[in-house]
C-alpha positions, -999 to +999 in steps of 0.1 A: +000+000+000+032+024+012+048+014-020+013+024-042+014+056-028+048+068-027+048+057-071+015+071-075+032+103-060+066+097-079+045+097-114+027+131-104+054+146-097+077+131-127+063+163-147+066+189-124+096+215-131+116+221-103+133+251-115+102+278-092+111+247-065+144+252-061+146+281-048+129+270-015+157+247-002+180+269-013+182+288+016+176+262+041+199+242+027+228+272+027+217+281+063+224+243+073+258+246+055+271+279+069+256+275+104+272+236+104+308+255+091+303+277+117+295+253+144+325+230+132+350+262+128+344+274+161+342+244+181+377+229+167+396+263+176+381+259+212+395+227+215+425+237+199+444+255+170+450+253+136+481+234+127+511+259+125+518+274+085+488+253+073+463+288+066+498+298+045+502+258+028+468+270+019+475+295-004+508+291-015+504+248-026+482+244-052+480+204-047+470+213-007+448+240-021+431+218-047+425+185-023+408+214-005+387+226-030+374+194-038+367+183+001+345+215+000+329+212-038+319+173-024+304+187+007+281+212-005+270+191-036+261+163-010+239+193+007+222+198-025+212+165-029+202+157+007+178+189+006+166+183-028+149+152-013+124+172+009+109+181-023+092+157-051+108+159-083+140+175-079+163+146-073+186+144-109+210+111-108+233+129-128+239+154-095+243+120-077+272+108-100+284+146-101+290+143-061+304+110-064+331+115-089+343+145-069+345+126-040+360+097-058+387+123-065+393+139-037+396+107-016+422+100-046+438+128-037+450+113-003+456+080-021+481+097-044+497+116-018+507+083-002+539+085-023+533+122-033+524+140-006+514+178-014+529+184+020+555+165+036+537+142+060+547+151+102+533+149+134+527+184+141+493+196+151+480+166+158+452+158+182+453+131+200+414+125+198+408+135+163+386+109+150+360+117+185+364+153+177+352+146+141+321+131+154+314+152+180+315+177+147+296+159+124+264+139+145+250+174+159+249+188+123+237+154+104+207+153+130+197+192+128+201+188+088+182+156+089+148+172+109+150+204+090+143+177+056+124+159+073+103+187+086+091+190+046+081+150+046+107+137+021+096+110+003+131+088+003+140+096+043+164+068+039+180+084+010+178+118+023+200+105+057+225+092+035+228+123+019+231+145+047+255+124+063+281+124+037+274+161+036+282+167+073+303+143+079+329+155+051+328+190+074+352+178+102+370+152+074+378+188+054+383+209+085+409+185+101+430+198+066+441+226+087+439+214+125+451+187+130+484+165+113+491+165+078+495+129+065+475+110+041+470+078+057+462+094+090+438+116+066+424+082+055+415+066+081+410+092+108+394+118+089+377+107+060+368+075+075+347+082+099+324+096+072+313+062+066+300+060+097+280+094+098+265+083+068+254+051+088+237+068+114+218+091+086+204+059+073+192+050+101+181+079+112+160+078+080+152+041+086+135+053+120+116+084+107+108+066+075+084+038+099+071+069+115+060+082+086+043+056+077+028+051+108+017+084+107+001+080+065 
């Protein structure tokens, strides 16, 4: 019966043009993102400071500047997608495998610069509780970002979780660029790692509202 309702909705909407649509998660979805950089920003230099010369690696190293850009570019195209889900008929799957490719390549990025580094790899900065700190950044966000869809009764929940996990998960992963040690397999596995488990807890976050929503039908 669910499923009748949710294609008999999906072919109603197949039609519809989203470009007069779009405009009404735009600024939801760019409040979540700036209020979850600020959040993420000012709760790292609390606990500590930015890594010594990395704001100056930062302009001056293109191949530190560029992993960057891409770390961000991923982030706010997973944002996109997670807030296009609170409205029928603006999910495009090229925008999926837009986000995905990026990330593909930045995550590359740190695979390359396990034999070339774009900065040599060291110690310093380093926080000795890192991959807590990046989920203690990223949960907060993924669950505010994840009621404020929900809120506008998405019709994939599950979908939309997965989405705004990647999103707020990659904000600590990209932050850490500049906090914490600069070495790609620490950036692997303590940075960009624990992404795959923020993603996790947005699908089931989405799991659990998705039987409430149901219930609720």
């Amino acid at each position: 019966m669910q499923r009748n309702r949710n294609d008999l909705i999906q072919t109603l909407s197949s039609d519809l043009l989203p470009i007069q649509q779009g405009s009404k998660i735009f600024i939801p979805g760019l409040f979540w993102f700036v209020i979850s950089w600020v959040y993420v920003v000012s709760l790292s230099l609390l606990l500590g400071p930015l890594r010594t010369g990395a704001l100056n690696a930062l302009i001056t190293n293109p191949q530190f500047a560029f992993e960057t850009l891409l770390g961000f570019i991923s982030g706010a195209l997973f944002c996109v997608l997670a807030f296009q889900e609170s409205i029928p008929g603006l999910y495009r799957k090229w925008l999926v495998i837009l986000a995905l490719l990026v990330t593909l390549l930045w995550v590359s990025c740190y695979a390359v610069g396990l034999s070339f580094p774009a900065i040599d790899p060291s110690r310093m900065g380093k926080r000795a509780h890192c991959v807590l700190e990046a989920y203690l950044y990223s949960v907060p966000p993924m669950a505010i970002g994840y009621l404020m869809i929900y809120q506008r009764f998405p019709l994939h929940s599950i979908r939309a979780g997965l989405f705004i996990g990647a999103s707020a998960g990659m904000l600590p992963a990209l932050f850490m660029q500049l906090s914490c040690m600069y070495d790609p397999l620490h950036i692997l596995t303590h940075h960009i790692g624990p992404i795959s488990v923020v993603i996790v807890l947005g699908i089931i976050l989405g799991m659990i509202f998705n039987k409430q929503k149901r219930h609720s039908i």
